[in-house]
KOLGULUM-844376 format. One line per field, with one value per residue (C-alpha): y, z, x. Coordinates in Angstrom, 2 decimals. Example, Ala and Ser with C-alpha at 12.3 -4.5 7.8 and 13.67 -1.06 7.14 Angstrom:
2
Y: [-4.50	-1.06]
Z: [7.80	7.14]
X: [12.30	13.67]
end
This chain:
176
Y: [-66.57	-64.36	-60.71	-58.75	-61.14	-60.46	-56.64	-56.73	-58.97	-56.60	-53.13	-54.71	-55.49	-51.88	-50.35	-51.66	-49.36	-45.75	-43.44	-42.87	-46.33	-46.58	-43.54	-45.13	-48.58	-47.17	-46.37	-49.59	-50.38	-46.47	-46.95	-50.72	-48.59	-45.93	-48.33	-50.01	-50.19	-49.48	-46.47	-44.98	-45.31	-43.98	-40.61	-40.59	-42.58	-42.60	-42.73	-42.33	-39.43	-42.02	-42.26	-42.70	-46.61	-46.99	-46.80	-42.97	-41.76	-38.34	-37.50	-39.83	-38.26	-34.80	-36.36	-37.58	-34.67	-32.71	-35.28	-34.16	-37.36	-36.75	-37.92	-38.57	-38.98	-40.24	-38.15	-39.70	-38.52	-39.75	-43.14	-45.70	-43.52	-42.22	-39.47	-39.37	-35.73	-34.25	-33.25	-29.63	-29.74	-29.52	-25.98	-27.86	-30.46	-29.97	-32.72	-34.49	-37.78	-39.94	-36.68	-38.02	-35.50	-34.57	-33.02	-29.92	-29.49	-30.60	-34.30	-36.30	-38.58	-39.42	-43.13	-44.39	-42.02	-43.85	-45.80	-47.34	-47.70	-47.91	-48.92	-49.12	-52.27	-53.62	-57.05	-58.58	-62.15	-63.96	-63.96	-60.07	-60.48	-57.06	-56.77	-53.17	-51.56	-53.06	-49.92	-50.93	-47.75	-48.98	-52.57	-49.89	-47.62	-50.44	-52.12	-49.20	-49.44	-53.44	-52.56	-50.40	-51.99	-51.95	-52.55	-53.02	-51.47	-52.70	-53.18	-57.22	-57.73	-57.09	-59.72	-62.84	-66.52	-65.89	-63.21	-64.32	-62.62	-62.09	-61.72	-57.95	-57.55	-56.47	-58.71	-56.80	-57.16	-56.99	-56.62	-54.32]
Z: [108.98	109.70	110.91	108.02	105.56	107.54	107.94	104.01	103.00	105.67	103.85	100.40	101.45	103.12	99.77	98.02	99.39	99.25	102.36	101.96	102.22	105.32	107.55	106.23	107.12	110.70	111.44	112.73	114.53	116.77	117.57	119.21	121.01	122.06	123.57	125.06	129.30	129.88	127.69	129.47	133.20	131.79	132.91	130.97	128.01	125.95	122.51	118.76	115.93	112.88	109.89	106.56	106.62	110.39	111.94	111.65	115.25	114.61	115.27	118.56	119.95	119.79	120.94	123.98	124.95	124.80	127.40	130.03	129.16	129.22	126.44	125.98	122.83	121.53	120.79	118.60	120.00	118.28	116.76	119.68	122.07	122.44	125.14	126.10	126.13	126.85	123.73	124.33	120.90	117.14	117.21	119.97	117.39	114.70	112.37	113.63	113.14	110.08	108.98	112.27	114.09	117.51	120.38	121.50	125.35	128.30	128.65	130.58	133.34	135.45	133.91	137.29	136.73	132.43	132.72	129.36	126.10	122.46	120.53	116.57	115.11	111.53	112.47	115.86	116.46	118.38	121.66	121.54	119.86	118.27	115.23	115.17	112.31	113.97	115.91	119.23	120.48	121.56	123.60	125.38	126.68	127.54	129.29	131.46	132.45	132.76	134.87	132.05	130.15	126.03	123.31	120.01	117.19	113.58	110.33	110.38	107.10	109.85	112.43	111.48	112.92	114.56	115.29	116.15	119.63	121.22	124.94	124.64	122.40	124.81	124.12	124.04	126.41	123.86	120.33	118.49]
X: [113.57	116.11	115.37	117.18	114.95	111.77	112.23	112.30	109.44	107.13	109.10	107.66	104.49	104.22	105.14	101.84	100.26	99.86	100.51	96.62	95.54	97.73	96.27	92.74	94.25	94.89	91.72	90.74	93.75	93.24	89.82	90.46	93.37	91.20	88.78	91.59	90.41	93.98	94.56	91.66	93.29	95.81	97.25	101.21	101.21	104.41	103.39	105.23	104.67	104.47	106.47	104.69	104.29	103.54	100.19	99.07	99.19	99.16	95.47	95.07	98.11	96.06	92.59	94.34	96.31	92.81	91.85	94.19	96.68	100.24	101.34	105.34	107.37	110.82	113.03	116.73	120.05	122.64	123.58	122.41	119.58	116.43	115.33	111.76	109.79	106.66	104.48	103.35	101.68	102.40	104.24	106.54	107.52	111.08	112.89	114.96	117.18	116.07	113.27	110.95	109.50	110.39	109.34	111.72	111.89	113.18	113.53	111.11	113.03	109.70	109.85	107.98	104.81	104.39	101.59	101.42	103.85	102.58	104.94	105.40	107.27	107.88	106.48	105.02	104.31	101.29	104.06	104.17	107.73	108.58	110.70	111.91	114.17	117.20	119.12	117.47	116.50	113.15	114.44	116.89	114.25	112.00	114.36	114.72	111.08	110.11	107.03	105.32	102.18	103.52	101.11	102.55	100.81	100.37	99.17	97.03	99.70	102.74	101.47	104.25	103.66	107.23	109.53	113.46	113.80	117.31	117.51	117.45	114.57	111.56	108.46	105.35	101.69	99.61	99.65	96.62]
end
């Protein structure tokens, strides 16, 4: 199947369900990531501020700042990149590309010190092949740091049998 064609059947089946049943959906899928034996060694996690249909990562993003974590997110610029910056809380945090919100800031170039990536994808297969929402912006920062430990995050329903990987798509650890 053909990524355009996959990216839409996993869109559909994210629409049956309300933006409700999706944070209570998440709930599950945070606490196995909370318990994760990496997570907890971790001191600079780079982490996502979810959109409506992706796991809700909103609350753990707090939890673990209150824990002394550093905990880095992406920030768009422009058409093709993504700059990396330090959360400093919600009052730090503005609209930006695509109505995601952003951390404001200076940007965070320390990529040797982040000790662990989770990362959001439409679909992920059983080989930790990530399907993203095709501009790339994650496989280009992850390509910049090979060495970092990435756990894709998802829905069970977004878990394929086989995502078409290119030779710059970045393959995922672990998949929660």
């Amino acid at each position: 199947m053909e990524k355009s064609t996959l990216r839409k059947n996993i869109r559909n089946l994210k629409k049956q369900f309300t933006r409700d049943q999706l944070i209570t959906m998440s709930h599950p899928v945070v606490d196995r990531l909370l318990c994760h034996p990496k997570l907890a060694q971790a001191n600079t996690i780079f982490l996502y501020y979810s959109l409506p249909d992706e796991v809700y990562t909103h609350d753990i993003i707090d939890e673990l700042a209150q824990k002394g974590k550093k905990i880095l997110l992406p920030k768009v610029i422009g058409d093709s990149e993504m700059e990396i910056r330090l959360y400093q809380g919600k009052k730090s945090m503005s609209e930006g590309d695509f109505h995601i919100m952003e951390p404001e800031g200076p940007v965070f170039t320390d990529y040797a010190s982040i000790d662990i990536a989770v990362v959001p994808g439409m679909g992920f297969d059983t080989e930790g092949n990530r399907l993203g929402r095709g501009k790339g912006y994650y496989d280009r920062f992850l390509g910049k740091v090979p060495c970092i430990y990435k756990i894709g995050i998802c829905f069970d329903f977004q878990k394929v049998d086989h995502v078409p990987a290119e030779p710059t798509d970045i393959r995922m650890d672990e998949v929660i």
